[in-house]
C-alpha positions as CSV (number, residue, x, y, z in Angstrom):
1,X,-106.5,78.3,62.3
2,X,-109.7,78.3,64.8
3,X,-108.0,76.4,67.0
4,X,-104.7,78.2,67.1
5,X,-106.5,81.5,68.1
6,X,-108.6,79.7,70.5
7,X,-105.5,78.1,72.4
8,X,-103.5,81.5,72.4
9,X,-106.5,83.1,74.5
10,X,-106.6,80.6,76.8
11,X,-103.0,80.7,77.0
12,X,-102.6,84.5,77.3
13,X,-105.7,85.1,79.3
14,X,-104.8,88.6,81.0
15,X,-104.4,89.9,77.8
16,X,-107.3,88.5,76.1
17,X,-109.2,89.9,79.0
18,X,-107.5,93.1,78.8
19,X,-108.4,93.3,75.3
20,X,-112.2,92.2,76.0
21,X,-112.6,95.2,78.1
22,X,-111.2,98.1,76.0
23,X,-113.4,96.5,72.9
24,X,-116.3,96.2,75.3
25,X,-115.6,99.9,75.9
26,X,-115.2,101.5,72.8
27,X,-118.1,100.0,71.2
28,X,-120.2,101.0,74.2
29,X,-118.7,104.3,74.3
30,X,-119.9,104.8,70.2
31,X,-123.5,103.3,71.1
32,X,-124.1,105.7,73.7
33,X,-122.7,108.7,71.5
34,X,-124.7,107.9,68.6
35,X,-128.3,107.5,70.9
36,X,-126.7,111.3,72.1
37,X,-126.6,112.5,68.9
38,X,-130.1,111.0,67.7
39,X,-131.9,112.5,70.8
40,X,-130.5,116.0,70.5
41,X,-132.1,115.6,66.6
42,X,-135.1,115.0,67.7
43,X,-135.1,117.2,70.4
44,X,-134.3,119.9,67.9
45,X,-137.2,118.7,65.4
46,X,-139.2,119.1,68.2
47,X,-138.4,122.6,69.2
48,X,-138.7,124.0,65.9
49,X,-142.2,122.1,65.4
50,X,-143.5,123.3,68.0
51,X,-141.4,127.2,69.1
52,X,-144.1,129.0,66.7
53,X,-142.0,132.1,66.2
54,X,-142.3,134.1,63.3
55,X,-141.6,137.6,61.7
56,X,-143.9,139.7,59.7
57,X,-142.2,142.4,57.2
58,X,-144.6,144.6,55.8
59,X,-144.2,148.0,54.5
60,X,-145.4,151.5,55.5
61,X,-147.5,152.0,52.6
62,X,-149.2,149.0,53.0
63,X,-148.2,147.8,49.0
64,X,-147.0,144.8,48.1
65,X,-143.2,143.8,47.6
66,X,-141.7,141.3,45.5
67,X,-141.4,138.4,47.9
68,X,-138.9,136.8,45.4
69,X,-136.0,139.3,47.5
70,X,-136.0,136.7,50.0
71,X,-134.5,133.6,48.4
72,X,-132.8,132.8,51.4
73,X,-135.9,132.1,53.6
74,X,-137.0,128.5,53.5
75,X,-140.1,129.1,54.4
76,X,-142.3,131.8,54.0
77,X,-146.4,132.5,53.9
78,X,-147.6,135.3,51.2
79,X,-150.6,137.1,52.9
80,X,-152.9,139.8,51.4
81,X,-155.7,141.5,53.2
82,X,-158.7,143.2,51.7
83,X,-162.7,143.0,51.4
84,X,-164.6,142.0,48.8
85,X,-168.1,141.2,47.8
86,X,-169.4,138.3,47.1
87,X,-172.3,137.2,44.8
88,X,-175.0,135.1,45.6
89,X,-173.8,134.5,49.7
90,X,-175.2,136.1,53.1
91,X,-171.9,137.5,55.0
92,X,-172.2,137.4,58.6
93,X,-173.0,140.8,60.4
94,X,-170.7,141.6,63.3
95,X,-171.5,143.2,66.7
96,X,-170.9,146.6,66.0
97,X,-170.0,149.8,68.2
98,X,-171.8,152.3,66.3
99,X,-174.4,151.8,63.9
100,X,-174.3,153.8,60.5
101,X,-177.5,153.7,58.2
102,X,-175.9,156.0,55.6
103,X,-173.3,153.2,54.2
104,X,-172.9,153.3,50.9
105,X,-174.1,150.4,48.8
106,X,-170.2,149.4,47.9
107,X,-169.8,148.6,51.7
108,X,-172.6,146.6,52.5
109,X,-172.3,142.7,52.3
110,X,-168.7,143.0,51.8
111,X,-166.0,140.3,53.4
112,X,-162.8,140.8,54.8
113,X,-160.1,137.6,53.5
114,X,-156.7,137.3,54.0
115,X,-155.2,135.4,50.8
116,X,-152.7,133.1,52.2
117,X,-150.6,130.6,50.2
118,X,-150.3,128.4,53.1
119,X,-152.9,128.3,56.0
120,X,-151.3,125.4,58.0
121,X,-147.9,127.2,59.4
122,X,-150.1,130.4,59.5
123,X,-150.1,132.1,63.0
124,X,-153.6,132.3,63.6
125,X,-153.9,128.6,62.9
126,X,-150.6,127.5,64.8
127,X,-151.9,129.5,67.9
128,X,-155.4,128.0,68.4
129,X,-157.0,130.9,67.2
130,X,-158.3,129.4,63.9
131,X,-159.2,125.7,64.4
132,X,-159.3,123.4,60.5
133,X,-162.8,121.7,61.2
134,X,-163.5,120.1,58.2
135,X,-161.1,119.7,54.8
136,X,-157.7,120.4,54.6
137,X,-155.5,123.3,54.5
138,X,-154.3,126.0,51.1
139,X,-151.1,124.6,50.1
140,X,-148.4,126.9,48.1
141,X,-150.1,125.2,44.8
142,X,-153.5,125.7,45.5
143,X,-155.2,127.9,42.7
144,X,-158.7,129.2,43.2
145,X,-159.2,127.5,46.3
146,X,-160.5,128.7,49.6
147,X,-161.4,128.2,53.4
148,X,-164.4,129.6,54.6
149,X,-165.7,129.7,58.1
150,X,-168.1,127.6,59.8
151,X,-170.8,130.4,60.6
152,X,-170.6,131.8,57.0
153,X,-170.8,128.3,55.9
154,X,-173.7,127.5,58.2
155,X,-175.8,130.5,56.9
156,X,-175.1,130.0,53.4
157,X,-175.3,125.9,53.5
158,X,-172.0,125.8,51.8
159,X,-169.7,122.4,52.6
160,X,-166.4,121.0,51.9
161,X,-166.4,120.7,47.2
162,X,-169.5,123.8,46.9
163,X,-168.3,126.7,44.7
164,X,-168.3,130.3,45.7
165,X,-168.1,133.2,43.1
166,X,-166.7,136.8,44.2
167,X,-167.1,140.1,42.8
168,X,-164.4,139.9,40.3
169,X,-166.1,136.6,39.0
170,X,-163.9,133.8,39.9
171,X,-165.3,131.1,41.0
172,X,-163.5,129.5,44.3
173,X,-164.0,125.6,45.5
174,X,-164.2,125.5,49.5
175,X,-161.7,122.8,50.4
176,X,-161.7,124.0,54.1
177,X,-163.7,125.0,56.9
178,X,-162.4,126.8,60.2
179,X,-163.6,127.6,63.3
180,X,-162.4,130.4,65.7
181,X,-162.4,134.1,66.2
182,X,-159.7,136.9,65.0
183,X,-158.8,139.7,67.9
184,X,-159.3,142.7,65.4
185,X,-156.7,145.3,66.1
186,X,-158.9,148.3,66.0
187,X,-162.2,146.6,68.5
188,X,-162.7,146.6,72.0
């Protein structure tokens, strides 16, 4: 049978050329639109990785709101602000504007914290304001885990596996430090 087709190409060579060409030219043609369609992918992989746009929903009140309403959000970071003090640890003392003597004990040696269920696709971190020195990040399944930051760290002597406890007696395994400084909203 192999020599049958070979002599009816060489007989019918226009065709066989003919036919060469448009085979040639489709396969070519499905080559080039399949590297197309694999550079726009990760082109678009690369956008998103790297666009760092976000929306923050918080309400008037400043209360919390069941974050389960938004189902349809793929991804999402929980954040809770406060201050709380913390036993047995030396909190750093900020450059202040005004200096107040007449604080009440429940204000002094305080921290401010953000609770954050994920710290790597946080905005502070993804703009180079905050800077993962040492560790790793808080992951969504993190329990009583935190990140601390390197001057607090430094006056204290804590490192990466040390223990903190806080005023409501938890005790807290550092499994990140961070460097870098938060524009306050209400400072100069």
């Amino acid at each position: 049978m192999s020599n049958r087709a070979i002599y009816y190409i060489t007989r019918k060579k226009k065709r066989s050329l003919i036919i060469l060409i448009i085979v040639t030219v489709i396969f070519s043609s499905l080559y080039v639109s399949l590297n197309v369609i694999k550079s726009t992918t990760h082109l678009k992989n690369s956008i998103s990785r790297t666009a760092q746009t976000s929306l923050s929903i918080s309400k008037k009140d400043q209360s919390s709101f069941d974050h389960k309403a938004f189902k349809e959000t793929k991804n999402y970071i929980l954040q809770y602000n406060g201050i709380i003090k913390p036993k047995q640890i030396k909190v750093i003392e900020a450059m202040q504007s005004i200096k107040r003597d007449d604080l009440p004990e429940e204000y002094q040696n305080v921290l401010s914290y953000q609770a954050i269920n994920q710290t790597e696709n946080h905005a502070l971190f993804k703009s180079g304001n905050f800077i993962l020195e040492k560790g790793r990040h808080l992951k969504k399944r993190d329990l009583n885990k935190v990140m601390i930051h390197e001057q607090l760290a430094k006056k204290n002597h804590l490192k990466i596996g040390n223990y903190i406890t806080l005023q409501n007696n938890h005790r807290y395994k550092i499994i990140g430090i961070f460097s870098g400084k938060k524009q306050e909203a209400y400072t100069r």
